[in-house]
C-alpha positions as semicolon CSV with decimal commas, in nm:
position;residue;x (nm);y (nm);z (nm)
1;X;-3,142;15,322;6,430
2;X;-3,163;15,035;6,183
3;X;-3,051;14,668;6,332
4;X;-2,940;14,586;5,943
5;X;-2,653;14,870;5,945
6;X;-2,494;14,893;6,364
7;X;-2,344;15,202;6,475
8;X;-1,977;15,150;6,579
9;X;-2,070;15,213;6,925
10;X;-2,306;14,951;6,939
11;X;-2,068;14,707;6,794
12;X;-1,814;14,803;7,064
13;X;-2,036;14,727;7,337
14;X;-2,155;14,414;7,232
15;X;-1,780;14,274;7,187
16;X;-1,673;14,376;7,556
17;X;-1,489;14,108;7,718
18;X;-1,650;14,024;8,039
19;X;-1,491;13,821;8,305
20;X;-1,542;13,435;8,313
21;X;-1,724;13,371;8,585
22;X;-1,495;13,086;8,855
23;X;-1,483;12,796;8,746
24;X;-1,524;12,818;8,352
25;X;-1,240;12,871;8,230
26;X;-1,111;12,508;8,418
27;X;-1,437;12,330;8,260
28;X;-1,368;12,493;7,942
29;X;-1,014;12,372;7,937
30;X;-1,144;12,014;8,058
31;X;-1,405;12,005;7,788
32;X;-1,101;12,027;7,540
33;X;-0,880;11,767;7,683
34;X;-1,221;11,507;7,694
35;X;-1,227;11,590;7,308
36;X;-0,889;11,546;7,213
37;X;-0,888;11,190;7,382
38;X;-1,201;11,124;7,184
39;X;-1,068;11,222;6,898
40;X;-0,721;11,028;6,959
41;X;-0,965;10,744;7,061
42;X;-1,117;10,771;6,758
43;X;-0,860;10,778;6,528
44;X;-0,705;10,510;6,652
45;X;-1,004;10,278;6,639
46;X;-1,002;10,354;6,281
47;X;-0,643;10,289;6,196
48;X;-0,689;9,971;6,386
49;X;-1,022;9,910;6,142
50;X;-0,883;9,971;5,869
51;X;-0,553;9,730;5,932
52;X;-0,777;9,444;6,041
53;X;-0,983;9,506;5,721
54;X;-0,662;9,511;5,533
55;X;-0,558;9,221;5,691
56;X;-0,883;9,023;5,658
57;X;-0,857;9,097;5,279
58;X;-0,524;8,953;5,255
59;X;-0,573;8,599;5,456
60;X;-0,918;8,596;5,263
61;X;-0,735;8,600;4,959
62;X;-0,413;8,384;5,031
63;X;-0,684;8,112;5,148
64;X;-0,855;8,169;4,809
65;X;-0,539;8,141;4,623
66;X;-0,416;7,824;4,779
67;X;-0,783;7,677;4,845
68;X;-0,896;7,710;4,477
69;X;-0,598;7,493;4,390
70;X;-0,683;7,213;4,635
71;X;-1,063;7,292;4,561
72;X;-1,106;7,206;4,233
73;X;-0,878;6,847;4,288
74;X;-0,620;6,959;4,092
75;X;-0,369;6,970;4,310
76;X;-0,301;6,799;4,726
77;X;-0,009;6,887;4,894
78;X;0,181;7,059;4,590
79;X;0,148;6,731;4,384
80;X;-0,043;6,727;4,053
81;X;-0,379;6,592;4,028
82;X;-0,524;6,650;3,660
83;X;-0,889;6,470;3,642
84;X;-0,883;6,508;4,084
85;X;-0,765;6,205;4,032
86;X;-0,367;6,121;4,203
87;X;-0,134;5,904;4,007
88;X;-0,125;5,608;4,230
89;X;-0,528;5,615;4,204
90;X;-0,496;5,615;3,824
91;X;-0,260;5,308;3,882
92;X;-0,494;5,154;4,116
93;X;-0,789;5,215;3,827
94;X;-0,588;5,129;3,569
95;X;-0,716;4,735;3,484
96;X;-1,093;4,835;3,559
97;X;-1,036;5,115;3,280
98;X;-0,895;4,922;3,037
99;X;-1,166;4,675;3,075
100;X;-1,403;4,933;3,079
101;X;-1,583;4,844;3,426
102;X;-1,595;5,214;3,560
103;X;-1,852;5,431;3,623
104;X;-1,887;5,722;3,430
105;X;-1,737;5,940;3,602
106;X;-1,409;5,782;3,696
107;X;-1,377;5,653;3,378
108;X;-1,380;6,091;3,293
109;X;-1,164;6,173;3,606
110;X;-0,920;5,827;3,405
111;X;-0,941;5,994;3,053
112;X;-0,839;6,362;3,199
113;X;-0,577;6,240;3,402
114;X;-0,384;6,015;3,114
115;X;-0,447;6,313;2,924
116;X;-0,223;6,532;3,099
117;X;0,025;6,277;3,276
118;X;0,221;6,107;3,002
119;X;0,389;5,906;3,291
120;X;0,043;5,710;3,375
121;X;-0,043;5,717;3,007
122;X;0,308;5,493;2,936
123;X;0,239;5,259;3,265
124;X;-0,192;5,238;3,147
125;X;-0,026;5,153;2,785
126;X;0,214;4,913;2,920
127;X;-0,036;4,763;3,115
128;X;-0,250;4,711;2,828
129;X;0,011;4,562;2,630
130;X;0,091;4,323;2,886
131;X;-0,279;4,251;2,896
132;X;-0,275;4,119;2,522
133;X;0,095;3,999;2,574
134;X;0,091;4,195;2,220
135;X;0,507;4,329;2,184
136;X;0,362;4,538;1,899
137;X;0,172;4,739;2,146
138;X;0,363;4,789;2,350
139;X;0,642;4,898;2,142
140;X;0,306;5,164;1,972
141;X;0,279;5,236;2,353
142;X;0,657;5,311;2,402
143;X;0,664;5,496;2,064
144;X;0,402;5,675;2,202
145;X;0,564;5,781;2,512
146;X;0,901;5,881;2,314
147;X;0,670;6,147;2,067
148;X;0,481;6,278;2,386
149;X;0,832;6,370;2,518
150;X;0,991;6,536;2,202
151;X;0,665;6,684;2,181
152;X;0,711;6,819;2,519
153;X;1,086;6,938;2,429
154;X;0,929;7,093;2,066
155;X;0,726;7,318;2,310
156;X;1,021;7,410;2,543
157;X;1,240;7,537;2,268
């Protein structure tokens, strides 16, 4: 007889159910409920991973979107701060600037921030006129002021 092609009594006899033996069938069935808890165990360890990852990603990147504001000096508490510098700082620098006794890099932080606040570039201008007592200045300064805000209109038209 050749083991490559069975007989179909041999198959027969090797397919006999036999009796389980007490006891078996019980583990069996306990086997089955230990791996279905696993498996619930396990799946919900990684639903939980993935919403804490999920999660994680998302505070990550609020605290990226409002840190890189506050960051970079640009902005504290929702006010503007072009140059990291606040208005009432560019106020406070004001005289030192126009005499030019700042270092470097204030006097930087100074040109930024008049650059993109026209309100501290009209009080820096006044306070320049008033520092020559010169009315033509300050009338250039306010002239100044009055084309930075139609320019300002011009753009939101």
């Amino acid at each position: 007889m050749n083991k490559n092609n069975p007989t179909p009594s041999s198959i027969d006899t090797e397919t006999e159910w036999r009796d389980c033996a007490p006891g078996d069938l019980c583990q069996f069935v306990s086997a089955m409920k230990k791996r279905k808890q696993i498996s619930h165990l396990i799946t919900g360890a990684e639903i939980l991973t993935v919403c804490l990852v999920v999660g994680l990603i998302g505070f990550v990147g609020m605290y990226q979107i409002s840190g890189s504001a506050g960051s970079s000096g640009d902005q504290i508490a929702g006010k503007k701060m072009p140059g990291g510098i606040n208005c009432q700082q560019a106020l406070d620098y004001a005289n030192d600037y126009l005499a030019h006794q700042l270092d470097q890099h204030t006097e930087q932080q100074m040109q930024v921030h008049l650059a993109h606040c026209p309100k501290c570039q009209k009080k820096v201008d006044e306070i320049e006129a008033n520092m020559h007592n010169n009315p033509a200045q300050l009338k250039a300064a306010r002239q100044k002021q009055a084309d930075w805000e139609a320019y300002v209109l011009a753009l939101n038209d």
